[in-house]
Each structure stands twice: as structure tokens, then as C-alpha cells.
C-alpha positions in Angstrom: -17.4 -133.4 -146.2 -17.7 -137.3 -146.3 -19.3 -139.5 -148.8 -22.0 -141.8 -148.3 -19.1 -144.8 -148.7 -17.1 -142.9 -146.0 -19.6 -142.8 -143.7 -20.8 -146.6 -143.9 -17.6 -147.9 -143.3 -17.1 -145.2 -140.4 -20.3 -147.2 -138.8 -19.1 -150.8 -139.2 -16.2 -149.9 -137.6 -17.3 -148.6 -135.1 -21.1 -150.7 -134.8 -19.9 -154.2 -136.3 -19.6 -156.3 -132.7 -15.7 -157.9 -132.7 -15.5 -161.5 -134.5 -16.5 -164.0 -132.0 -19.4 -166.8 -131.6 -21.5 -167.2 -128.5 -21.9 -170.6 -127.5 -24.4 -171.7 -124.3 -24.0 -168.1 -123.4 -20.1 -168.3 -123.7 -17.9 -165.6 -125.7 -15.7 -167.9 -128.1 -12.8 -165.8 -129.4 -10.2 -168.6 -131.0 -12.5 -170.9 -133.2 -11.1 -173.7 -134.3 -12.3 -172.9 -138.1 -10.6 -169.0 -137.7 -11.7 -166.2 -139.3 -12.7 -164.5 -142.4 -13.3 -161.0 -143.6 -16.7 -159.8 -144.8 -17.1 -158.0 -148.0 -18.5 -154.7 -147.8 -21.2 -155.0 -151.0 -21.0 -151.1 -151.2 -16.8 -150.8 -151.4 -16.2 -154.7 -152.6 -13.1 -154.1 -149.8 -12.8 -156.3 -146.7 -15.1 -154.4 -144.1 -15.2 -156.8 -140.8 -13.7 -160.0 -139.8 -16.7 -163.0 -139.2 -15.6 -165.9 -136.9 -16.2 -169.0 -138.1 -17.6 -172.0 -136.2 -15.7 -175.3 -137.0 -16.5 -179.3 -135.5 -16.1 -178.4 -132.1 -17.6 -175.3 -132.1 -20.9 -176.8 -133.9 -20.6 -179.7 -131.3 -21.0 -177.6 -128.5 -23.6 -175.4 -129.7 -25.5 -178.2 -130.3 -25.0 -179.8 -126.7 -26.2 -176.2 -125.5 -29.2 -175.8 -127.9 -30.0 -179.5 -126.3 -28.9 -178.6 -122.7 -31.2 -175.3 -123.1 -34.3 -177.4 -124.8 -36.3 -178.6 -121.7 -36.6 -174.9 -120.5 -38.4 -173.9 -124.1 -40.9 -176.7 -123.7 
């Protein structure tokens, strides 16, 4: 039999999408900033590992969010 906690961490392994950012429709794997784990609230233990976007990475979403503007107006 598993416990509730089992069970929750079963499905972020197996749910949580690998730790990447999507930029202009890009997959970016190897952010400049790297990565960090995310704390499971329920366990307090490391659950998932978050990308994290640094200058560059916030530079180019920003040229796509402006690249991909005129098609929203």
C-alpha cells in the first residue's frame, strides 16, 4: 500500500515536464542562469528541477513576445 506522500511524488515524476524554457516556440535546455530544484511543500525534499531564464534568455523572450505582437493586434 502507498501513502498519499508516495503517491504525489510517483506523479511529479512521472507528470512534471523536464526543466527547460520555451522561447519563440524554441525548447531551451542549457540556460545561461542553470537550474534549480523545486521543493515539494508536502515532503520539504527536492521534487523537480525548474530552469531558470538568465540575460539572454529574458532578451530573447522579449524579442519574440515583440516579434509575435503584430499578429495579436
Amino acid at each position: 500500500m502507498t501513502t498519499v506522500i508516495e503517491r504525489h511524488e510517483k506523479a511529479a515524476r512521472d507528470l512534471l515536464p523536464e526543466a527547460k524554457l520555451i522561447i519563440g516556440g524554441r525548447d531551451i535546455k542549457d540556460t545561461t542562469a542553470g537550474e534549480t530544484p523545486h521543493i515539494s511543500p508536502t515532503t520539504g525534499q527536492p521534487q523537480h528541477v525548474v530552469a531558470l531564464a538568465g540575460a539572454s534568455e529574458v532578451d530573447a523572450a522579449i524579442a519574440a513576445a515583440r516579434a509575435a505582437l503584430p499578429a495579436w493586434q
